[in-house]
N, CA, C and O atoms as a Tinker XYZ file with bonds, in Angstrom:
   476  protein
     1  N     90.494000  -96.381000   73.612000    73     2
     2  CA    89.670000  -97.531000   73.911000    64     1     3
     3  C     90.583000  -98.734000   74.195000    63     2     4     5
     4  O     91.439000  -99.141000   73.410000    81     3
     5  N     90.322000  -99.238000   75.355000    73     3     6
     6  CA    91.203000 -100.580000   75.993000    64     5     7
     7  C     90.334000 -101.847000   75.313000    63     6     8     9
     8  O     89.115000 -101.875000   75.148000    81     7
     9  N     90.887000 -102.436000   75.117000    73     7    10
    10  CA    90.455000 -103.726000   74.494000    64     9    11
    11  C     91.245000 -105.173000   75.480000    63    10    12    13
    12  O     92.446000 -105.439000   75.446000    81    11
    13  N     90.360000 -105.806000   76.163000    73    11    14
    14  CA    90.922000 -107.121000   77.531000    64    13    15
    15  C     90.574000 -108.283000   76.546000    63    14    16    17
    16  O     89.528000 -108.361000   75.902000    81    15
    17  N     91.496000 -109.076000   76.528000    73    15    18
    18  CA    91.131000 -110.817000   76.245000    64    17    19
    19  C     89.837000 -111.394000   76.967000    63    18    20    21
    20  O     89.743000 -111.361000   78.194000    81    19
    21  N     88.997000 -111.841000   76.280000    73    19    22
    22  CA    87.902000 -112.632000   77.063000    64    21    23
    23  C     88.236000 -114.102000   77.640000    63    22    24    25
    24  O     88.836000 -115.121000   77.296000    81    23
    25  N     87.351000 -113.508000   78.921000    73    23    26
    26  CA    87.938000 -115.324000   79.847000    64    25    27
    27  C     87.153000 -116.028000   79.219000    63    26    28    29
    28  O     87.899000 -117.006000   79.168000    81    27
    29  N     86.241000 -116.362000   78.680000    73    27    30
    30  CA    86.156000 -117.340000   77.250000    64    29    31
    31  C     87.331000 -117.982000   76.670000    63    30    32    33
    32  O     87.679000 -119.064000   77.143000    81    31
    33  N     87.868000 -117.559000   75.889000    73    31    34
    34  CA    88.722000 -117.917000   75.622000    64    33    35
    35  C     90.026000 -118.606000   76.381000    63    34    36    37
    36  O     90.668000 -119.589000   76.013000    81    35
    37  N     90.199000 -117.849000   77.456000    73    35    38
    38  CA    91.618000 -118.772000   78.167000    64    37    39
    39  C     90.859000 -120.040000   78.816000    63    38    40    41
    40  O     91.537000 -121.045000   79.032000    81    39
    41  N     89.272000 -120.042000   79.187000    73    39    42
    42  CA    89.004000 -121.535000   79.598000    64    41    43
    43  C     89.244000 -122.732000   78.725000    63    42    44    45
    44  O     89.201000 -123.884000   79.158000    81    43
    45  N     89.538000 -122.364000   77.284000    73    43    46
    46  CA    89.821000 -124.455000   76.889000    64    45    47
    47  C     90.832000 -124.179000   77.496000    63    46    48    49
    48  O     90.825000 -124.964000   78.443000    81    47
    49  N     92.285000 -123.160000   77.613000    73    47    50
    50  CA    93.486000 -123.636000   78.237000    64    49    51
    51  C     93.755000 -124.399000   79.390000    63    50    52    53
    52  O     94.638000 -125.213000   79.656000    81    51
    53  N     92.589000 -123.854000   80.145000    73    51    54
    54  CA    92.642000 -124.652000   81.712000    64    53    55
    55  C     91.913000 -125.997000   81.387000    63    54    56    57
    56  O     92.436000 -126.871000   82.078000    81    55
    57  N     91.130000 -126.397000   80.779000    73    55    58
    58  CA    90.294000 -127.130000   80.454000    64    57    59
    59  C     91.629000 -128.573000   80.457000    63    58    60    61
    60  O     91.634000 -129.498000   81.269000    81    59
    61  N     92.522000 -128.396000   79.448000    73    59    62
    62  CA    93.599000 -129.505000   79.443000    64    61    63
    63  C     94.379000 -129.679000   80.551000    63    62    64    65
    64  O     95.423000 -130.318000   80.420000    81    63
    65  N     94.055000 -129.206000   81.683000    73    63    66
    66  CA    94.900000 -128.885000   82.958000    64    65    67
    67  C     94.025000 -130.236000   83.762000    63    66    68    69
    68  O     94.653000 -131.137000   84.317000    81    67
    69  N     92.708000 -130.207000   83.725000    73    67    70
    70  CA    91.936000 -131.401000   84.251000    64    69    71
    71  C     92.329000 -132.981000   84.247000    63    70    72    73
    72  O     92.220000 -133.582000   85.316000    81    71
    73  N     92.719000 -133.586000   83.251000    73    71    74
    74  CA    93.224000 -134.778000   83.285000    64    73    75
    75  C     94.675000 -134.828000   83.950000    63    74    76    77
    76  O     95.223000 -135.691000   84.635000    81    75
    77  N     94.893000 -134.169000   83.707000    73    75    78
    78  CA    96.094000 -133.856000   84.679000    64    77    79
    79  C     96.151000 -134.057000   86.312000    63    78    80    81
    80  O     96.656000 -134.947000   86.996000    81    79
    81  N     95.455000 -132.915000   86.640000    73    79    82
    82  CA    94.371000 -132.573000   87.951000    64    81    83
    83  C     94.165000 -134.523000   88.881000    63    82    84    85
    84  O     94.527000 -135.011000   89.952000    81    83
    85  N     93.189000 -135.144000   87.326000    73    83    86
    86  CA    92.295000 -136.036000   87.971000    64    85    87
    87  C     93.695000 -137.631000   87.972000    63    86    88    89
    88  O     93.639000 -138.499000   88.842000    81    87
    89  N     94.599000 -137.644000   87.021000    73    87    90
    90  CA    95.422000 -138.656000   87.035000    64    89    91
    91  C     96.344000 -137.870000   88.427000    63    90    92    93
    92  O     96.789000 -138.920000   88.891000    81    91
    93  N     96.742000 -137.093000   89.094000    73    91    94
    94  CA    97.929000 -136.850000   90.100000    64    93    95
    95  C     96.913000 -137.426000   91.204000    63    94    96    97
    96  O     97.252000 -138.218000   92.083000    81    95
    97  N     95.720000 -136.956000   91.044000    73    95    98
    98  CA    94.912000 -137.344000   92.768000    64    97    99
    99  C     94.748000 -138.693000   92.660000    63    98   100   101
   100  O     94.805000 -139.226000   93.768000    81    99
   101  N     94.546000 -139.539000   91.662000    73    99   102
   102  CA    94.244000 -140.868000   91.727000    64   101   103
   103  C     95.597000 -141.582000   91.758000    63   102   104   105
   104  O     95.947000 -142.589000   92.373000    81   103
   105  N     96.243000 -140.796000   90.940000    73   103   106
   106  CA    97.966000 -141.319000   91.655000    64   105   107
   107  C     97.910000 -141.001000   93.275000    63   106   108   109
   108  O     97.167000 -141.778000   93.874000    81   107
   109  N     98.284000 -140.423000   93.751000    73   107   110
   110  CA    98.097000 -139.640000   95.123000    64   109   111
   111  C     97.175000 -140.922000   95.920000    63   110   112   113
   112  O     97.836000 -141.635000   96.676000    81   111
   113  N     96.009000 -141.167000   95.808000    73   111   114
   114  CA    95.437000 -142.021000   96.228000    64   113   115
   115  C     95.968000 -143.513000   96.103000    63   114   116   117
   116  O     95.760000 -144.193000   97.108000    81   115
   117  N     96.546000 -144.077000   95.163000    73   115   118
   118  CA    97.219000 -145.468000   94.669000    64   117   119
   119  C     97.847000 -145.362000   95.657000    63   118   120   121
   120  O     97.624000 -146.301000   96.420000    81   119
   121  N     98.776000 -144.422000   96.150000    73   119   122
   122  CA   100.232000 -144.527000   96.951000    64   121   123
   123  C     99.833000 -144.467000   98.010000    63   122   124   125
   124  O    100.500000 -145.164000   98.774000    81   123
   125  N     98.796000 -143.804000   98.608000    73   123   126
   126  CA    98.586000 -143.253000   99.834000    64   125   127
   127  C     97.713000 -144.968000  100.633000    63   126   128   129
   128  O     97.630000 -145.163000  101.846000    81   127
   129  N     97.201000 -145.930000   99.562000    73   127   130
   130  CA    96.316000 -146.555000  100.212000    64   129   131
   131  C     97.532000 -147.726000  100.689000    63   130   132   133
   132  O     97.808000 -148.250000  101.769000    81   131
   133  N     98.211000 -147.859000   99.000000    73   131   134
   134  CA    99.478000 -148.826000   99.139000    64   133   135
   135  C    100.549000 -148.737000  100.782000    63   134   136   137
   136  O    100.937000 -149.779000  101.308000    81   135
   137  N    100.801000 -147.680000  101.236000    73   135   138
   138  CA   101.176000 -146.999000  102.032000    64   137   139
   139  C    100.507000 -147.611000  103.185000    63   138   140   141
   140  O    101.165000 -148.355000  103.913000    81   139
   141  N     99.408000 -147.405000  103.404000    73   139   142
   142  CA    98.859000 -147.460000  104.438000    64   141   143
   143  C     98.733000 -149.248000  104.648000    63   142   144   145
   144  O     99.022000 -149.624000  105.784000    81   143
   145  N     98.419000 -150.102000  103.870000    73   143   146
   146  CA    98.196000 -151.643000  103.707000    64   145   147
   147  C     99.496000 -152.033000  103.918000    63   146   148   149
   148  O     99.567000 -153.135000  104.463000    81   147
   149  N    100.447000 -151.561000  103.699000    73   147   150
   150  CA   102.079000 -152.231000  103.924000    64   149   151
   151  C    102.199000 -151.558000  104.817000    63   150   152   153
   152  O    101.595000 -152.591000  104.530000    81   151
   153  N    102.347000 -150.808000  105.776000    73   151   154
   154  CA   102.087000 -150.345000  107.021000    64   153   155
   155  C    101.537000 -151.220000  108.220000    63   154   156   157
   156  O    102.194000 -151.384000  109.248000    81   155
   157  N     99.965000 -151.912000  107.962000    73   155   158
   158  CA    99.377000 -152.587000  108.398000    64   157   159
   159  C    100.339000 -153.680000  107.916000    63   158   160   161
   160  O    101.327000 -153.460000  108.618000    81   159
   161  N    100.625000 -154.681000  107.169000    73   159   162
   162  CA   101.217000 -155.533000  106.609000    64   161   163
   163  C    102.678000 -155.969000  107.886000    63   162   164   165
   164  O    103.054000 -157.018000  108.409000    81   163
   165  N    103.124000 -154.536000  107.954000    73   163   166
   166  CA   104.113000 -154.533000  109.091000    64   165   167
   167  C    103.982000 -154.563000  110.588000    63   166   168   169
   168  O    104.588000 -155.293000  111.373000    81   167
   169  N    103.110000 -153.668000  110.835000    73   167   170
   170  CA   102.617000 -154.013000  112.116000    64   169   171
   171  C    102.072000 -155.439000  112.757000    63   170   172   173
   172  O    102.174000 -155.832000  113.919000    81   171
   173  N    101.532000 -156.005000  111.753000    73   171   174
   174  CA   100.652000 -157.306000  112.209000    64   173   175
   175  C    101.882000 -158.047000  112.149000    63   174   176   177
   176  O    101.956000 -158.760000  113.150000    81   175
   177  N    102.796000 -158.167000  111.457000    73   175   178
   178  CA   103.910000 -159.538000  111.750000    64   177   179
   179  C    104.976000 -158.650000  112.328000    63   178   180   181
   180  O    106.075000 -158.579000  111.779000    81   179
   181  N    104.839000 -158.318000  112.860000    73   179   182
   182  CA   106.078000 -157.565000  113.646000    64   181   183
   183  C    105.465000 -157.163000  115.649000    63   182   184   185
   184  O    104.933000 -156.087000  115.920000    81   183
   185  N    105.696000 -158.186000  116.654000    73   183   186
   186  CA   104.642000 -158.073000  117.437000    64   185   187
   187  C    105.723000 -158.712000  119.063000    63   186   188   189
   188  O    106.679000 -159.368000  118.649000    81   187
   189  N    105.715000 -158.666000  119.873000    73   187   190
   190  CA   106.642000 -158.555000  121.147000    64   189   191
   191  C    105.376000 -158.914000  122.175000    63   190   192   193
   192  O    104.376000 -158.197000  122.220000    81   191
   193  N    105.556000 -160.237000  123.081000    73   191   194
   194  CA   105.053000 -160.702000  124.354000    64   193   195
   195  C    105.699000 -160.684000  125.658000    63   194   196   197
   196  O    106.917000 -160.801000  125.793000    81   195
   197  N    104.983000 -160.555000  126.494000    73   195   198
   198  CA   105.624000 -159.988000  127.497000    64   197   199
   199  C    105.226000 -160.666000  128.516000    63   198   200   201
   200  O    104.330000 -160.221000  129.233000    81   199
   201  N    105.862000 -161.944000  128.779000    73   199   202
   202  CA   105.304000 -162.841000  129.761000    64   201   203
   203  C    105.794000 -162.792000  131.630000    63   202   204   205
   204  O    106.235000 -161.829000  132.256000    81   203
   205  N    105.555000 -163.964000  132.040000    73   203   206
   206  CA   105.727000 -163.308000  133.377000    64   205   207
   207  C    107.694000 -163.523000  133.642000    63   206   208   209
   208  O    108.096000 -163.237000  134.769000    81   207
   209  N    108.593000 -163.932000  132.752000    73   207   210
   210  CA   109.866000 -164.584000  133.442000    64   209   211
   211  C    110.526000 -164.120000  131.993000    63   210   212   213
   212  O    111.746000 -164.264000  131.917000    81   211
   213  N    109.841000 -163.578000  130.839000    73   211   214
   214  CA   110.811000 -163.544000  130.097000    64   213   215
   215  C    110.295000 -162.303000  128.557000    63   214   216   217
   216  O    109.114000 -162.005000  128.734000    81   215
   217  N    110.740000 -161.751000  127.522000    73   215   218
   218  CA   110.043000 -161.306000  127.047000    64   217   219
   219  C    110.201000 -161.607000  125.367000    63   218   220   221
   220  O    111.364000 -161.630000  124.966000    81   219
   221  N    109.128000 -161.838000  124.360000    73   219   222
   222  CA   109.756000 -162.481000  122.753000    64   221   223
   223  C    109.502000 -161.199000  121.993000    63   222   224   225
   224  O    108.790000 -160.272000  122.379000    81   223
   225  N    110.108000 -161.263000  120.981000    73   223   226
   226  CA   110.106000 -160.675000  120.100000    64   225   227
   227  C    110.131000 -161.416000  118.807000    63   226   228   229
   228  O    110.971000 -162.309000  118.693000    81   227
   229  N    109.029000 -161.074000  117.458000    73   227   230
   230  CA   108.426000 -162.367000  116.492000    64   229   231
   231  C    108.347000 -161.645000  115.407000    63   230   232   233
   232  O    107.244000 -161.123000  115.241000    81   231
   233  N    109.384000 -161.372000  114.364000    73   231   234
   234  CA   109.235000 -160.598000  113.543000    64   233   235
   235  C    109.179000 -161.258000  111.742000    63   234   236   237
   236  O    109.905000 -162.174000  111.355000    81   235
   237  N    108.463000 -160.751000  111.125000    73   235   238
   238  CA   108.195000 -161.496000  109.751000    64   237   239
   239  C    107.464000 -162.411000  109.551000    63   238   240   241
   240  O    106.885000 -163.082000  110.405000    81   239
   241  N    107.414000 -162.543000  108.202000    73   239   242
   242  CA   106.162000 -163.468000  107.332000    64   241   243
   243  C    106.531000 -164.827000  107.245000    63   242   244   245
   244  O    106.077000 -165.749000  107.923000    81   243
   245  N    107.368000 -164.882000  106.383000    73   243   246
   246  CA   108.059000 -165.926000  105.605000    64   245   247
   247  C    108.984000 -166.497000  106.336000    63   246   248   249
   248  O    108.952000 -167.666000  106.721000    81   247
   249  N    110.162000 -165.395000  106.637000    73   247   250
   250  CA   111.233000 -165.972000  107.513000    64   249   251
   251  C    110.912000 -165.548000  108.961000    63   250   252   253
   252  O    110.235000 -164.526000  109.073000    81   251
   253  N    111.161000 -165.957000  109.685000    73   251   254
   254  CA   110.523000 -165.754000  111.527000    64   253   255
   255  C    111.586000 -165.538000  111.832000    63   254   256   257
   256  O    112.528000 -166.270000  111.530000    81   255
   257  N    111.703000 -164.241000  112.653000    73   255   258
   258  CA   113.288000 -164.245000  113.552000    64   257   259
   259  C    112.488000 -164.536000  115.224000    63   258   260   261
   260  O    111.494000 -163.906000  115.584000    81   259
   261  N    112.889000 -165.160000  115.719000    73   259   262
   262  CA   112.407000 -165.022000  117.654000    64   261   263
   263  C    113.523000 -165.004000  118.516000    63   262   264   265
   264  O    114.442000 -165.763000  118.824000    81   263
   265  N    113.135000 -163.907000  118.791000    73   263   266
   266  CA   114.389000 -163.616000  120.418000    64   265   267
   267  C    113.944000 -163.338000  121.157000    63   266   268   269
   268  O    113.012000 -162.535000  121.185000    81   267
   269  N    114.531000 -163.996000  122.219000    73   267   270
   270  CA   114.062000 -164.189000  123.627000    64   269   271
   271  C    114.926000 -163.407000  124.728000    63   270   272   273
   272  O    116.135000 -163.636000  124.697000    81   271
   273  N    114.567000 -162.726000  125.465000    73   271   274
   274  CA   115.106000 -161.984000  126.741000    64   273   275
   275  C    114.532000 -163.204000  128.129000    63   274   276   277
   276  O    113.497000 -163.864000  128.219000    81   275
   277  N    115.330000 -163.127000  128.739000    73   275   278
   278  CA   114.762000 -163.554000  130.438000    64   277   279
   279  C    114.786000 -161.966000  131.229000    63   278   280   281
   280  O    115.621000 -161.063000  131.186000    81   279
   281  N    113.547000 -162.089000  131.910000    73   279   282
   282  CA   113.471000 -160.519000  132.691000    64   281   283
   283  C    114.616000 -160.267000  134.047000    63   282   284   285
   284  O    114.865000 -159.200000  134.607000    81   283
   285  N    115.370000 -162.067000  134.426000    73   283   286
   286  CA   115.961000 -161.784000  135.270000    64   285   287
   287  C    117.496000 -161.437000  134.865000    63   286   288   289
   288  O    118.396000 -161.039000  135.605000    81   287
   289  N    117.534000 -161.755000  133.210000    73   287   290
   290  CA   119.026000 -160.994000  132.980000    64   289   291
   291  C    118.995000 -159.808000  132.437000    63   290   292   293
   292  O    119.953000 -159.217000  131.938000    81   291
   293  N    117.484000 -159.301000  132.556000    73   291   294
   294  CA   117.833000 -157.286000  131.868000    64   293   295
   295  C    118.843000 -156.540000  132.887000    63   294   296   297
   296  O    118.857000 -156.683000  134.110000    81   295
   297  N    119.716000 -155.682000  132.081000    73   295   298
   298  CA   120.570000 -154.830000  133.016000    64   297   299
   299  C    119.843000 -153.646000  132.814000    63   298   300   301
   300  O    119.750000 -153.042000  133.883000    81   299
   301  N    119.316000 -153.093000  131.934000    73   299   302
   302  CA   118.865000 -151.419000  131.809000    64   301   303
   303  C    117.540000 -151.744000  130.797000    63   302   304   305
   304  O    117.443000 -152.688000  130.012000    81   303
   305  N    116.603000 -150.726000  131.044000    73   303   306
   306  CA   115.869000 -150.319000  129.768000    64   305   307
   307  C    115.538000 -148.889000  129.806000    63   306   308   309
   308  O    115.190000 -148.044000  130.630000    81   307
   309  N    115.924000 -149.033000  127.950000    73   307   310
   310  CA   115.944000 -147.572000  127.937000    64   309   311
   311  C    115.186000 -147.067000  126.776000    63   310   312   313
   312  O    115.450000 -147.562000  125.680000    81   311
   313  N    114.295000 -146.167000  126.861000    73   311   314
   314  CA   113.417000 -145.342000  125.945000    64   313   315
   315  C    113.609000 -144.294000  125.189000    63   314   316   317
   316  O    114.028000 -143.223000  125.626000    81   315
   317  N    113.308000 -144.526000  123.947000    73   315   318
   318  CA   114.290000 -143.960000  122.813000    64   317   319
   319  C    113.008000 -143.109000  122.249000    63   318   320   321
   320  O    112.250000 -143.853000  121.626000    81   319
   321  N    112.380000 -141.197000  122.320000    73   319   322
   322  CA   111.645000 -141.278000  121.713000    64   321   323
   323  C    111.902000 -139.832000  121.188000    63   322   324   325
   324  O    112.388000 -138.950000  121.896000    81   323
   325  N    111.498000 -139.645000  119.755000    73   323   326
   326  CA   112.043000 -137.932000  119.063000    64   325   327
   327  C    110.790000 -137.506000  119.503000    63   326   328   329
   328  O    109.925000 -138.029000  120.206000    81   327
   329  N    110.922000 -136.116000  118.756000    73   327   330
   330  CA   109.642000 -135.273000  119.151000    64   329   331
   331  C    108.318000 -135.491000  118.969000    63   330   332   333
   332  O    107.437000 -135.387000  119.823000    81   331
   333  N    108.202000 -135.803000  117.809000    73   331   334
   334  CA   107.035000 -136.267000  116.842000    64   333   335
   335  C    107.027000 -137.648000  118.256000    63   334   336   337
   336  O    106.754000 -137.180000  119.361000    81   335
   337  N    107.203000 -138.649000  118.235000    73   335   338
   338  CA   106.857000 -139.451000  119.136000    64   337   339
   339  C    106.594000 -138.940000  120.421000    63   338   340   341
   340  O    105.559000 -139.454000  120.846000    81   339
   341  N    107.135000 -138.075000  121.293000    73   339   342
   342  CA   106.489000 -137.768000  122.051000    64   341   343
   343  C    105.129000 -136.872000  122.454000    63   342   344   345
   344  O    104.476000 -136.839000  123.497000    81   343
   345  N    104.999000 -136.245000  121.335000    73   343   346
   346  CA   103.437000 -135.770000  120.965000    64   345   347
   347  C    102.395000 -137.080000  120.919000    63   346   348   349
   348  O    101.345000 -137.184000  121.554000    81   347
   349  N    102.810000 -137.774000  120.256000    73   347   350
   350  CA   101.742000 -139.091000  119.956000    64   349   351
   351  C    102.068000 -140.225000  120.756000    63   350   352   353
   352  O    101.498000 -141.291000  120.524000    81   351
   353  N    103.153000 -140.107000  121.928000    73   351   354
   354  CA   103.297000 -140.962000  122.979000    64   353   355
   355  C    103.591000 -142.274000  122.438000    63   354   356   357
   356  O    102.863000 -143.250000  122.622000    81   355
   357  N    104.755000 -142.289000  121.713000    73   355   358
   358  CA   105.121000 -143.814000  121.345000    64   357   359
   359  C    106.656000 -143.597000  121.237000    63   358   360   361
   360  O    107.204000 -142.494000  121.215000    81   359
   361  N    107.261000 -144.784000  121.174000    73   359   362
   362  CA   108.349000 -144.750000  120.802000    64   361   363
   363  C    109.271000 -146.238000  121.515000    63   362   364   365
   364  O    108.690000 -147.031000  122.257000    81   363
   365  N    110.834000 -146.408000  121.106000    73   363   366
   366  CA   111.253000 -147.996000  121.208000    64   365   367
   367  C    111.962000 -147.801000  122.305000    63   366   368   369
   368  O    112.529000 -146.793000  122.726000    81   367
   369  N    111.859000 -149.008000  122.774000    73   367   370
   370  CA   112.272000 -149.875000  123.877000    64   369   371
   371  C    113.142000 -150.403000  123.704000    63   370   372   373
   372  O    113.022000 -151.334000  122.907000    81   371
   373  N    114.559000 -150.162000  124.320000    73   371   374
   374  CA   115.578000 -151.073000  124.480000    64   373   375
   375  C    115.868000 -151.878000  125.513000    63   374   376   377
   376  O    116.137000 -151.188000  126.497000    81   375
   377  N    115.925000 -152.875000  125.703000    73   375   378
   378  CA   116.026000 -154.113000  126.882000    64   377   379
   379  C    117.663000 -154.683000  126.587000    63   378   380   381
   380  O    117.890000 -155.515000  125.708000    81   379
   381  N    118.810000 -154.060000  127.519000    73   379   382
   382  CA   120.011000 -154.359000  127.475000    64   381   383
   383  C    120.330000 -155.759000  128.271000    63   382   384   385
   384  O    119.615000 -155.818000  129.271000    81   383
   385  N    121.042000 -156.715000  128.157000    73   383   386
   386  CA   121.823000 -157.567000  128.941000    64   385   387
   387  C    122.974000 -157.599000  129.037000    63   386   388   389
   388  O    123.690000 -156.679000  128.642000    81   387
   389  N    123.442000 -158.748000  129.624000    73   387   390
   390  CA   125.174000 -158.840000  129.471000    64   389   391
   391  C    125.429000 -158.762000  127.967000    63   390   392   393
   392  O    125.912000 -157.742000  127.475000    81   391
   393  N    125.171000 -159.625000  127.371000    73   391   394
   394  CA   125.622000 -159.895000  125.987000    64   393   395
   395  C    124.942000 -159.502000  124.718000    63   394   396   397
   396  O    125.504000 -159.377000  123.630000    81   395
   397  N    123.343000 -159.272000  125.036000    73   395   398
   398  CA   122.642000 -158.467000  123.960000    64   397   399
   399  C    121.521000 -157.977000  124.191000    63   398   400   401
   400  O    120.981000 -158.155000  125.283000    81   399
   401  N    121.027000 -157.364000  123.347000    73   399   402
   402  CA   120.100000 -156.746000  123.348000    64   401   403
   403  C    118.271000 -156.814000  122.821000    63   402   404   405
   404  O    118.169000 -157.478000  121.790000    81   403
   405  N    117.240000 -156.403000  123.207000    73   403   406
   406  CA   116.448000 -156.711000  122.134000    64   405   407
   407  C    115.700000 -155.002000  122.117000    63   406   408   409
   408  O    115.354000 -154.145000  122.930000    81   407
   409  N    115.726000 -155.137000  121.170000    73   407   410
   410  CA   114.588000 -153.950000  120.545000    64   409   411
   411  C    113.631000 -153.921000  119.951000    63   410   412   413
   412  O    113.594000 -154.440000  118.835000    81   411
   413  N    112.377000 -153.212000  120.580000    73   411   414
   414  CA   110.714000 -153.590000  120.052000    64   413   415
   415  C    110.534000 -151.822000  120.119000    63   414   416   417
   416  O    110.498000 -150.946000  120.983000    81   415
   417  N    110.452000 -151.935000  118.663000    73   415   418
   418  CA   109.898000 -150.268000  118.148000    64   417   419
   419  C    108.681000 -149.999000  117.971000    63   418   420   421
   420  O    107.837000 -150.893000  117.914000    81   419
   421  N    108.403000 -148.791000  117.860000    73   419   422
   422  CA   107.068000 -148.234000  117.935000    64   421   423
   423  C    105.879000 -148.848000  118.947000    63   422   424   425
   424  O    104.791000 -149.372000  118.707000    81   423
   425  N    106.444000 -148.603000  119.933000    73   423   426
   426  CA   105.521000 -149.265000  120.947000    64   425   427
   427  C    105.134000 -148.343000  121.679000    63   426   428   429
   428  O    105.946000 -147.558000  122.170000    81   427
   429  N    103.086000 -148.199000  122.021000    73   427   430
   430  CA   102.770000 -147.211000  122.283000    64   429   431
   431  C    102.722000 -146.640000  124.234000    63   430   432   433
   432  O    102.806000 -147.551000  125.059000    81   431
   433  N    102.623000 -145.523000  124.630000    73   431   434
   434  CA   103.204000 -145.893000  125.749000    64   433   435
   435  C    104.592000 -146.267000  126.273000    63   434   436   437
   436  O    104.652000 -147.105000  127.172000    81   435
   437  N    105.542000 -145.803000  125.865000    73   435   438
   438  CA   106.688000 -147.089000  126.276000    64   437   439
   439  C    107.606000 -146.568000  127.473000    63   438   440   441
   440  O    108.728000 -147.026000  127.689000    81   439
   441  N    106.943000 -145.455000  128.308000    73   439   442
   442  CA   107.380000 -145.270000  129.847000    64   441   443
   443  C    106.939000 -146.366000  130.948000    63   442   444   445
   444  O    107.396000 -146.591000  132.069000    81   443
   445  N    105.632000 -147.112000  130.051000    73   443   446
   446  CA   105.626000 -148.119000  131.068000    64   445   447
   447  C    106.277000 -149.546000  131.159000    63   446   448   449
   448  O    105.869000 -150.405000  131.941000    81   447
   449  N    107.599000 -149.767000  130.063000    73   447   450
   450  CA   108.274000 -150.465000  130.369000    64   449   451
   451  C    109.212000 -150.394000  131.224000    63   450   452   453
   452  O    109.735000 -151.410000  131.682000    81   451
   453  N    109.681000 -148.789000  131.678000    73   451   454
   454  CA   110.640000 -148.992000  132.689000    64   453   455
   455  C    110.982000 -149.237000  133.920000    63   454   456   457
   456  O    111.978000 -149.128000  134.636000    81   455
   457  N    109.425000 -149.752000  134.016000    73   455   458
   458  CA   109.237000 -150.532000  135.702000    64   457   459
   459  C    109.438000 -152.171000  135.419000    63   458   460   461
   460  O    109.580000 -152.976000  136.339000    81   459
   461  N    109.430000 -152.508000  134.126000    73   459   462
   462  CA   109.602000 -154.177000  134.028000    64   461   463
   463  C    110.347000 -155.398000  134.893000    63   462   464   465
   464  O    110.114000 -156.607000  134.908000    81   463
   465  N    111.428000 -154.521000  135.675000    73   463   466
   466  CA   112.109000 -155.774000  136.373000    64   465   467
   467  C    111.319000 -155.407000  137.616000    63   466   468   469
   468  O    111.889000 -155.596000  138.691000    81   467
   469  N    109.863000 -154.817000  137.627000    73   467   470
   470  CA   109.561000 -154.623000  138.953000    64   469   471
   471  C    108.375000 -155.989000  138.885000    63   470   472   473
   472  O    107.612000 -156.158000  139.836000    81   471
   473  N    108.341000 -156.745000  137.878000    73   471   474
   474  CA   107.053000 -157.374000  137.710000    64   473   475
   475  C    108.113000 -158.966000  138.418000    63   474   476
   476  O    107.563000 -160.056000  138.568000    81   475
């Protein structure tokens, strides 16, 4: 005669497994929302205009950096994008001159900057 443990019994074991369970997903959730709001947080002050003679770039909250390109001193632009970006069609823009450079990342579309000195 075989004699089996009743699953009765091993359920309180799992039973202490639940708070567990319910604190990782609500962790999981804390990070995931935090994540996503500083994300947004970045995008909104981090933002590039593109006027008719020249182009800015306006980055941060507190401290403001602004750099300015003229479209008639770009020498090259060049599009920088990995794989993952080219599935989801984004990726950064480099705008070279004589002496420097500006770079505006994650910008969606960004094959259609390389007609810019055509504007």
């Amino acid at each position: 005669m075989k004699i089996r443990t009743s699953r009765i019994i091993l359920l309180p074991s799992f039973l202490f497994l639940l708070p567990l369970i319910f604190i990782s997903f609500f962790l999981f959730l804390i990070i995931f929302i935090f994540l996503v709001i500083f994300l947004e947080i970045y995008r909104i002050y981090r933002y590039a205009e593109i006027r008719k003679n020249e182009i800015i770039e306006k980055v941060g909250i507190i401290k403001i950096n602004l750099k300015k390109v003229k479209i008639e001193d770009i020498v090259s632009v060049k599009v920088v994008q990995g794989p993952v970006a080219r599935i989801f069609n984004y990726g950064d823009v480099i705008f070279k001159t004589v002496s420097d450079e500006l770079v505006i990342k994650y910008v969606y579309n960004p094959k259609n900057f390389l007609k810019i000195k055509k504007l």
